[in-house]
C-alpha positions as CSV (number, residue, x, y, z in Angstrom):
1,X,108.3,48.9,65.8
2,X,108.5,47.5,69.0
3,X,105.2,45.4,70.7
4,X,104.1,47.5,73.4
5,X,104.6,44.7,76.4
6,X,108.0,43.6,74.9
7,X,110.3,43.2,78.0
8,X,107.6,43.9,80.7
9,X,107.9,42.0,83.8
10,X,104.9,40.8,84.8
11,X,103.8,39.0,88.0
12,X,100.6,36.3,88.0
13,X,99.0,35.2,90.7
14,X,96.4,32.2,89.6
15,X,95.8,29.2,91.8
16,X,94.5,26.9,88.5
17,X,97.4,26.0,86.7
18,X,95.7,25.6,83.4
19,X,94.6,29.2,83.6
20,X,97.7,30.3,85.0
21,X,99.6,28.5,82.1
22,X,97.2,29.8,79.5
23,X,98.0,33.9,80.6
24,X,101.5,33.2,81.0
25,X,101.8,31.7,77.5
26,X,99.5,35.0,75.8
27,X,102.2,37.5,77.7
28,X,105.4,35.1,77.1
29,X,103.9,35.7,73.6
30,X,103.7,39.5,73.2
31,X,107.3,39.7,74.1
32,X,106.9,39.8,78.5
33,X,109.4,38.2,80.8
34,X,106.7,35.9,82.7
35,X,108.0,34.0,85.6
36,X,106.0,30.6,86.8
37,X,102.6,31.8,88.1
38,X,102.3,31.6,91.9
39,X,99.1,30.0,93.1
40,X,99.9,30.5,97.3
41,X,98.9,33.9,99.1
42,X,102.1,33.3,101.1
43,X,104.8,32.5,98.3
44,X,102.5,35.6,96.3
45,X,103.2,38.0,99.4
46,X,107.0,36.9,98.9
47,X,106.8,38.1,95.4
48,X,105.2,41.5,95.3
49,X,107.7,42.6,98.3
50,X,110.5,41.5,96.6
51,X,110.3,40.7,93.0
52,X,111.6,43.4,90.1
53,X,108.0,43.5,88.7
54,X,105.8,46.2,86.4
55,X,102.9,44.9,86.3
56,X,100.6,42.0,88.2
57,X,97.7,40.2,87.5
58,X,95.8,38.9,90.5
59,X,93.2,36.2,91.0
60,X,91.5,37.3,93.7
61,X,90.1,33.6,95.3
62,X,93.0,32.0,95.9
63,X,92.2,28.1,97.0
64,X,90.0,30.2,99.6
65,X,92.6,32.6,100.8
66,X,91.4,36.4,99.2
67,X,94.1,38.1,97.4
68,X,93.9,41.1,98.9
69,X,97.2,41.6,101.3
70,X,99.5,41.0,97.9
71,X,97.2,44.3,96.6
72,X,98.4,46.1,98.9
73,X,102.0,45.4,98.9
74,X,101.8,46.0,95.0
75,X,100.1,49.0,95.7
76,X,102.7,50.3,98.3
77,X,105.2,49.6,95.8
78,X,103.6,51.6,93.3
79,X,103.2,48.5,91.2
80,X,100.3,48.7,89.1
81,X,97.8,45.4,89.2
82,X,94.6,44.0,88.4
83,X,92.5,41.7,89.2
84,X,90.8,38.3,88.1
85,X,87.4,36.7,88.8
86,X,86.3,33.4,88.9
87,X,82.4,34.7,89.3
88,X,80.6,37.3,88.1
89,X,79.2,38.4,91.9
90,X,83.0,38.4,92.6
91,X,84.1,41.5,93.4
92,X,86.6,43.2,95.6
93,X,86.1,45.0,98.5
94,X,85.1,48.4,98.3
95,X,88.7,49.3,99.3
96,X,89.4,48.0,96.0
97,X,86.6,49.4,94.2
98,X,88.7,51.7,92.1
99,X,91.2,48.6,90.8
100,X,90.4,47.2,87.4
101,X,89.2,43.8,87.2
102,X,88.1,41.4,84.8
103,X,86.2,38.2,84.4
104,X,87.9,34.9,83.9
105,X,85.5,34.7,80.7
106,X,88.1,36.5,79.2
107,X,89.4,37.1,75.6
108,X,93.0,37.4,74.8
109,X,93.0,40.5,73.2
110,X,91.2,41.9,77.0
111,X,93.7,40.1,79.2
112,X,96.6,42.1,76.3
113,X,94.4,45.4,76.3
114,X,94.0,45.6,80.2
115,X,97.4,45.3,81.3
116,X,98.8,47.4,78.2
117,X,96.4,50.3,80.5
118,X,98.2,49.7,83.2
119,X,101.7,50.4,82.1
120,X,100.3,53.5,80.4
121,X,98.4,54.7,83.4
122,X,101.7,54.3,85.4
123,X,103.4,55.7,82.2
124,X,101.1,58.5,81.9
125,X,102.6,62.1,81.8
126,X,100.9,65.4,82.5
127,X,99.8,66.8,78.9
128,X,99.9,63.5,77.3
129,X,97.3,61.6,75.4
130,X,96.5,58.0,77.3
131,X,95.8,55.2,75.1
132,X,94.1,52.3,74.7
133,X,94.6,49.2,72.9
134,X,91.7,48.2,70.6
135,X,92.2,45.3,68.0
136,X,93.8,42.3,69.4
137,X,97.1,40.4,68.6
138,X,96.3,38.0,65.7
139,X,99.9,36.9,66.1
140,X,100.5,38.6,69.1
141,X,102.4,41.4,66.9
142,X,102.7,45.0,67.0
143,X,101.8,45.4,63.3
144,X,98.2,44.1,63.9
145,X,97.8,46.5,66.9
146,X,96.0,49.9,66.7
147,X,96.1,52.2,69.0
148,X,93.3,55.0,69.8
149,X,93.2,57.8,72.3
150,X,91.3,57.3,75.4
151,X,87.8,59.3,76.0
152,X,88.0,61.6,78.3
153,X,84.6,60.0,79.8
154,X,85.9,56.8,79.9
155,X,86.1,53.8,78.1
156,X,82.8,53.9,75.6
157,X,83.5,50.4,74.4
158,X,84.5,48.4,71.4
């Protein structure tokens, strides 16, 4: 049985390199092609308009600069894409309020659960059943995975 992010192309925008080095190692991990991290709005804006990509993950502060333009170029491409906080008052725009985001107090098994989402929100097909990672990667395997179905009122926790 195949992991479920083996081969996924992933995009990270992160302007701390240790954080940056730390998700790219998790995904490198569970079987992604992860190139370097890109920690400039510009050289990011390069990327999401014309990198092969199927997912990104987006700090939204980056050295001061919001993250917000890349968004919308992921967004136009149909390129589905989170975003990262450095503070819990953080949050995007309300333009943005319907994005997923998640705190940089994360766990591994959230960063793994919330882009695994992603690809099956984008992967989603009229009459199937979403689901939603629960569990975590103890060795960042698909044997120590389990999969659940997704409530239809939303996500009721852990």
């Amino acid at each position: 049985m195949a992991a479920p992010l083996t081969g996924l192309r992933l995009l990270i925008v992160e302007d701390n390199y240790l954080i940056a080095s730390l998700i790219r190692q998790i995904f490198i991990a569970a079987g992604c092609i992860v190139p370097e991290p890109i920690p400039k709005l510009m050289q990011a804006q390069y990327a999401a308009r014309h990198g092969d990509y199927d997912a990104a993950i987006l700090d939204i502060d980056l050295n001061g600069e919001q993250v917000y333009p890349v968004s919308d170029i992921l967004s136009d491409r149909n390129i589905p894409h989170f975003f990262l906080r450095g503070y819990s008052y953080q949050h995007p725009p309300l333009k943005y309020s319907g994005s997923q985001n998640l705190g940089k107090s994360f766990r591994q098994a959230e960063l793994l659960d919330s882009v695994t989402m992603l690809v099956n929100a984008k992967n989603y097909k009229p009459g199937e059943t979403p689901v939603r990672l629960l569990g975590g990667y103890s060795k960042l395997g698909a044997d120590s995975c389990r999969f659940l179905p997704l409530s239809p009122l939303g996500d009721t926790g852990r």
